[in-house]
C-alpha positions as CSV (number, residue, x, y, z in Angstrom):
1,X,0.0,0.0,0.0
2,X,1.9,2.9,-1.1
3,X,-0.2,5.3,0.5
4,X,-0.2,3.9,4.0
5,X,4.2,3.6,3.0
6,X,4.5,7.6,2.0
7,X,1.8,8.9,5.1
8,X,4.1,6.6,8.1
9,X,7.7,7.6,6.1
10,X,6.5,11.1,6.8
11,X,5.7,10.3,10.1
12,X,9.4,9.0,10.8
13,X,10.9,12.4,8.9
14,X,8.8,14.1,11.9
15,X,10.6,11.7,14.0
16,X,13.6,11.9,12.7
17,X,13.9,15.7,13.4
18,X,13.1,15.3,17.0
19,X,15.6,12.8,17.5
20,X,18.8,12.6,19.1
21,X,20.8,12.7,15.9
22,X,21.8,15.9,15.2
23,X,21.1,15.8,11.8
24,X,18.6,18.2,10.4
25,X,19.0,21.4,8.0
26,X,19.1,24.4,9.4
27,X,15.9,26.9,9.5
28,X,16.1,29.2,6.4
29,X,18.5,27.0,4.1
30,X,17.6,25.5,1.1
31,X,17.9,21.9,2.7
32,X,15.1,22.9,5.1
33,X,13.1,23.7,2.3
34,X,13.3,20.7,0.2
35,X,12.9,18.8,3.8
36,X,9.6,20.4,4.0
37,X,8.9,19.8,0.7
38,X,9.2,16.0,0.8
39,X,7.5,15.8,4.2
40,X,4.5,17.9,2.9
41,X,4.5,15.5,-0.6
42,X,4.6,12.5,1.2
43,X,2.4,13.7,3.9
44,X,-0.4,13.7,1.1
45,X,0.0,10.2,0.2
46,X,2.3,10.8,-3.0
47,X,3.6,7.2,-3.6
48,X,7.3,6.9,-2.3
49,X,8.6,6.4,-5.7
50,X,7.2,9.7,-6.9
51,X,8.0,11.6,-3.7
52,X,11.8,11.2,-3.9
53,X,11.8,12.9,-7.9
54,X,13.9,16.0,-8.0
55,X,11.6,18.8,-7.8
56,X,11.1,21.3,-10.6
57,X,13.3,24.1,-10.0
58,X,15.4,22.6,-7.6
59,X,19.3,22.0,-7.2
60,X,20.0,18.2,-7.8
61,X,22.8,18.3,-5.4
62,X,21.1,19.6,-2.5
63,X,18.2,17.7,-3.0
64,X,20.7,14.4,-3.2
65,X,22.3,16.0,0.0
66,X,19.2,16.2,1.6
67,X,17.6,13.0,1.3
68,X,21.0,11.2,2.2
69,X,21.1,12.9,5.2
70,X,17.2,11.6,5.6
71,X,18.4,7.8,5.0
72,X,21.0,8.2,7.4
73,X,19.1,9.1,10.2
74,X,16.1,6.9,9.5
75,X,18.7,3.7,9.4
76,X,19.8,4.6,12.7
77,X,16.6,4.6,14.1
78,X,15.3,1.4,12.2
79,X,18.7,-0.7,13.5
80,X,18.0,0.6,17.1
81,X,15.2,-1.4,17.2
82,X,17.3,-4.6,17.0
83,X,19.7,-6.3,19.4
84,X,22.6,-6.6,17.7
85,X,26.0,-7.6,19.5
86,X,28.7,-9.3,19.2
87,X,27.5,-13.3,20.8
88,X,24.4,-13.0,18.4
89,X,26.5,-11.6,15.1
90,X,30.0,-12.7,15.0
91,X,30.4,-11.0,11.6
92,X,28.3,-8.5,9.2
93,X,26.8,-10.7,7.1
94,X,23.7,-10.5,4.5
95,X,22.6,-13.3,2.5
96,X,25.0,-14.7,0.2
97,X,27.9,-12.1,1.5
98,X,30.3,-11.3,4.3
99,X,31.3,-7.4,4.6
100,X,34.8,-6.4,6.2
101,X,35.7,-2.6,7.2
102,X,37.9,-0.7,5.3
103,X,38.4,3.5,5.2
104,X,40.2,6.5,4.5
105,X,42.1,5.8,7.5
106,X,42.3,1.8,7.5
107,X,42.6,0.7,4.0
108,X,43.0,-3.0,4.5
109,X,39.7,-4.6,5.0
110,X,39.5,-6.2,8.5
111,X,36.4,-8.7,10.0
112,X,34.4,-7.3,12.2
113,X,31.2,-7.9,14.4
114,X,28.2,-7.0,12.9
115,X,27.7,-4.2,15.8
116,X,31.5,-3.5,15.4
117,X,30.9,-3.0,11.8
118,X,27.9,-0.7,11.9
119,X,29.1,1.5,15.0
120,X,32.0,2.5,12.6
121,X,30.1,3.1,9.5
122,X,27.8,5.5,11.4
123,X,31.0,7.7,12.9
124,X,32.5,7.4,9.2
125,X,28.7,8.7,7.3
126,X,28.5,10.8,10.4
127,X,32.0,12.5,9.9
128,X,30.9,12.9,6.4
129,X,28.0,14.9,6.9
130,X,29.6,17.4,9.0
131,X,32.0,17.3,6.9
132,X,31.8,20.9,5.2
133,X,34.3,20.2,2.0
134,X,31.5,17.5,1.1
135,X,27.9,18.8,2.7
136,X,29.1,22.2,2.3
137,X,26.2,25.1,4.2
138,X,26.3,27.0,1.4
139,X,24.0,26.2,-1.7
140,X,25.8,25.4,-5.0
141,X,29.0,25.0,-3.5
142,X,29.3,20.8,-3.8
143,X,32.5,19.7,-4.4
144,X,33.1,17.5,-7.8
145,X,33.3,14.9,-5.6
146,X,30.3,15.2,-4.0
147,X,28.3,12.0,-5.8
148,X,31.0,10.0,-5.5
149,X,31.4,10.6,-1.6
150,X,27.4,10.0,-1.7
151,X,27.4,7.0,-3.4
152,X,30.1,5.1,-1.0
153,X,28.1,6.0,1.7
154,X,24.6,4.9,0.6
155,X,26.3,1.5,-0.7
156,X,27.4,1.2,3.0
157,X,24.0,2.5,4.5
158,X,22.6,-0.6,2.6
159,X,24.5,-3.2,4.2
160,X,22.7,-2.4,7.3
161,X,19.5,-2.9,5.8
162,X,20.7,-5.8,4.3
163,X,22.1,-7.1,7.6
164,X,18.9,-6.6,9.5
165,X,16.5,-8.5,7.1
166,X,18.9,-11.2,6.7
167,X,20.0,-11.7,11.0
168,X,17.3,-9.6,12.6
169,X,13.9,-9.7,10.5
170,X,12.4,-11.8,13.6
171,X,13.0,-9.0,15.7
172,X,10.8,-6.8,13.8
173,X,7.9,-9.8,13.3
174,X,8.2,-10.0,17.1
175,X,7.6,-5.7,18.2
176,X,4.9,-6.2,14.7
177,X,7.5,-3.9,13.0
178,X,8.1,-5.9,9.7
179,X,5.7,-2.9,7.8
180,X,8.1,-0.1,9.5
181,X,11.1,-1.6,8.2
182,X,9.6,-2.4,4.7
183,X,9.0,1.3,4.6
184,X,11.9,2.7,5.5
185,X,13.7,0.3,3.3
186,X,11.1,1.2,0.4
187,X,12.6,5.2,0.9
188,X,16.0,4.0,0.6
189,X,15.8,1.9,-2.6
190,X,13.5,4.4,-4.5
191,X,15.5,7.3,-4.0
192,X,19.1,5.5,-5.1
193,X,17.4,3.9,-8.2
194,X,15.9,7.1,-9.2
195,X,19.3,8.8,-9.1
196,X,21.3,5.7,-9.8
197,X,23.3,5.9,-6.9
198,X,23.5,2.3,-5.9
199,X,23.8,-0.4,-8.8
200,X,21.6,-3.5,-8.6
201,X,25.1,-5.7,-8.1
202,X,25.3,-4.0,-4.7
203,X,21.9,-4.5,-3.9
204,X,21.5,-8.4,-4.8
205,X,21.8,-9.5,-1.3
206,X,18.2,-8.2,-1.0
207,X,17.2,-8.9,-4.5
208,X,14.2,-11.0,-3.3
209,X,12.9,-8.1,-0.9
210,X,13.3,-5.6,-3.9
211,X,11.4,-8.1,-6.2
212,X,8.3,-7.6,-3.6
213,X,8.8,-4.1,-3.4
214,X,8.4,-3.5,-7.4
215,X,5.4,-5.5,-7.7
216,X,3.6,-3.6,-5.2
């Protein structure tokens, strides 16, 4: 129902402002705006797949910027629903795959515990995003960069998801949350396939989940 999808993903970017991550465009910015914009779209029952289109007018860069930052915060609130440590996930799998940590910093890929792995990548997106030479305050000002930066970090927001429906998906069935996470995962995939920012190779340890998602 992608009505009942675009009203509760609304609902979470309400959420998501009044959260504890710090994450949220400043009154009077063009970010705030285009926030607004989707909440108010999406808020009307626009389906998901329609709401996450570049608006006419608008810079794609900050509306790419925008929504990232979006997806960001909504995973962290989707993965602390879950449990996850290191006696119930010795490693960060999904199906079909095991993902090691690499960065900037450590360039050879080590293993890690799922929780290990994920406490990491949310510092790392986090650094990003205040991270002025790559989410710069001023509009217009991206650096060439920028969609590069965006994509790596997307690719690495879904291996969360990824994780979660593969070790955790019983967690949701048991707090009835399987909907919430189908719709916040729904928000995620839309928005990288409309702006090709995740390829389907990357995505193929959920390939089954998206397969439900496009016939709906």
């Amino acid at each position: 129902n992608h009505h009942f999808s675009a009203l509760m993903i609304s609902q979470l970017l309400k959420k998501n402002a009044g959260s504890q991550i710090k994450h949220k465009p400043r009154k009077g910015t063009q970010q705030y705006s285009l926030r607004k914009t989707l909440k108010e779209t999406l808020g009307q029952g626009t389906e998901v797949k329609e709401a996450v289109k570049l608006p006419a007018g608008e810079n794609i860069n900050e509306w790419i910027a925008m929504n990232t930052i979006e997806i960001f915060n909504t995973m962290c609130l989707v993965y602390e629903q879950i449990e996850c440590t290191p006696a119930t996930c010795k490693e960060m799998n999904a199906r079909g795959v095991t993902y090691n940590w690499a960065d900037e910093v450590n360039t050879k890929p080590v293993a890690l515990p799922a929780s290990g792995y994920i406490e990491k990548l949310m510092i790392w997106v986090d650094d990003k995003i205040n991270d002025e030479n790559i989410f710069p305050p001023e509009t217009g000002k991206f650096p060439k960069t920028f969609v590069k930066e965006v994509k790596t970090m997307l690719k690495r927001i879904f291996r969360v998801y990824a994780h979660i429906f593969y070790r955790h998906f019983d967690n949701f069935k048991q707090i009835d949350g399987q909907s919430h996470l189908s719709k916040c995962f729904l928000y995620y995939y839309w928005f990288v396939k409309e702006f090709n920012l995740v390829s389907d190779k990357d995505m193929e340890p959920l390939a089954n989940i998206i397969a439900e998602l496009n016939k709906a």
